[in-house]
C-alpha angles and dihedrals in degrees: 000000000000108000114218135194114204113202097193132146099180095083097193087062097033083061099040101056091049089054095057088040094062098044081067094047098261110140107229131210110182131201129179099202151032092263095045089040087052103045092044089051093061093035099051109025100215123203093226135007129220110208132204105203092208109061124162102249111022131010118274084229095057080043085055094038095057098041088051082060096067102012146042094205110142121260127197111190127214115207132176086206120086101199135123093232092065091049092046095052098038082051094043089056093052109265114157100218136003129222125179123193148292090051137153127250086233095061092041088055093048093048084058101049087055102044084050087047096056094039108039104071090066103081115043090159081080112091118181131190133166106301090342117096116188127197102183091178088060093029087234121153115193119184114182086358081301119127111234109209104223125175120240095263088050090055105041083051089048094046080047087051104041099041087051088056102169101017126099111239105212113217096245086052081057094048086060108049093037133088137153139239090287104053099257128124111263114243132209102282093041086052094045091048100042085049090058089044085055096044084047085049110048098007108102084207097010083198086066104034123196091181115038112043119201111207107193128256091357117057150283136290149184125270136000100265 
């Protein structure tokens, strides 16, 4: 599930193109200014923006000017000017796509769909699932946009566990590729204990996981089929 933040000040169509977005499955965050647009963007961490040039307070293009300098998440700006001013410098500034309104909420979908395609594909360290968001290359595990602090041996089991999606882990697998803060091999109760801190962590009823499986008297694996 694609995660989209909607800078929008016009709330009729904030509202109206999340809306849409979530009818197909996309998750929305909506701000109706810079400073919202700024703040949600740190908070939530989309995977594409969609721009309005034209905010309240300060202008879309200084918005996509400041978050170039720290991210390459794509931005589609809306715009209610035609010109080909406003196209040359949101280019210039680094925007992936342009739509000016009055626009359709078809096409819209379409320009996104193509701007995801074609970004996508980069960063396959990024694993998402359901509410869980995994970036293997910072070790970071969110969970609700929340950052789950894991230790070095619950993350190495969640990234085994995640990178093996659809396969069982036996248990012995698990004592081989494991090992805790101080270099040695995990045993059975270390594994048995650093597989209940990571449910607690990411299960939303760690009784009843969704994430980590057990299959008895074998091993553990990823995601309920």
């Amino acid at each position: 599930m694609f995660k989209v933040l909607i800078i929008e000040d016009d709330t009729l169509l904030n509202k109206g193109i999340a809306f849409a977005l979530e009818k197909e499955n996309y998750n929305t965050i909506s701000a109706y200014n810079y400073k919202e647009g700024l703040d949600l963007f740190f908070k939530s961490s989309p995977d594409i923006i969609l721009l309005d040039i034209n905010l309240p307070d300060k202008s879309g293009l200084l918005l996509c000017s400041e978050i170039r300098k720290i991210s390459k998440v794509p931005i589609i700006f809306i715009t209610a000017k035609d010109t080909e001013e406003d196209a040359i410098n949101g280019f210039k500034l680094g925007c992936d796509d342009y739509i000016s309104k009055p626009f359709s909420i078809e096409l819209l979908k379409q320009r996104l769909l193509a701007v995801l395609r074609r970004v996508a594909p980069i960063d396959k360290n990024i694993y998402k699932y359901n509410n869980i968001k995994i970036d293997f290359n910072k070790m970071e595990l969110r969970k609700d946009d929340t950052i789950i602090n894991l230790t070095a041996t619950e993350f190495k089991l969640l990234e085994l566990l995640v990178k093996n999606k659809g396969q069982v882990l036996t248990r012995n697998t698990l004592f081989q590729k494991l090992w805790d803060n101080d270099g040695n091999f995990v045993d059975e109760n270390t594994l048995s204990v650093n597989i209940r801190r990571l449910r607690k962590k990411i299960e939303s009823d760690s009784k009843n996981p969704q994430y980590i499986i057990t299959v008895f008297s074998i091993g553990y694996t990823w995601g309920k089929s």
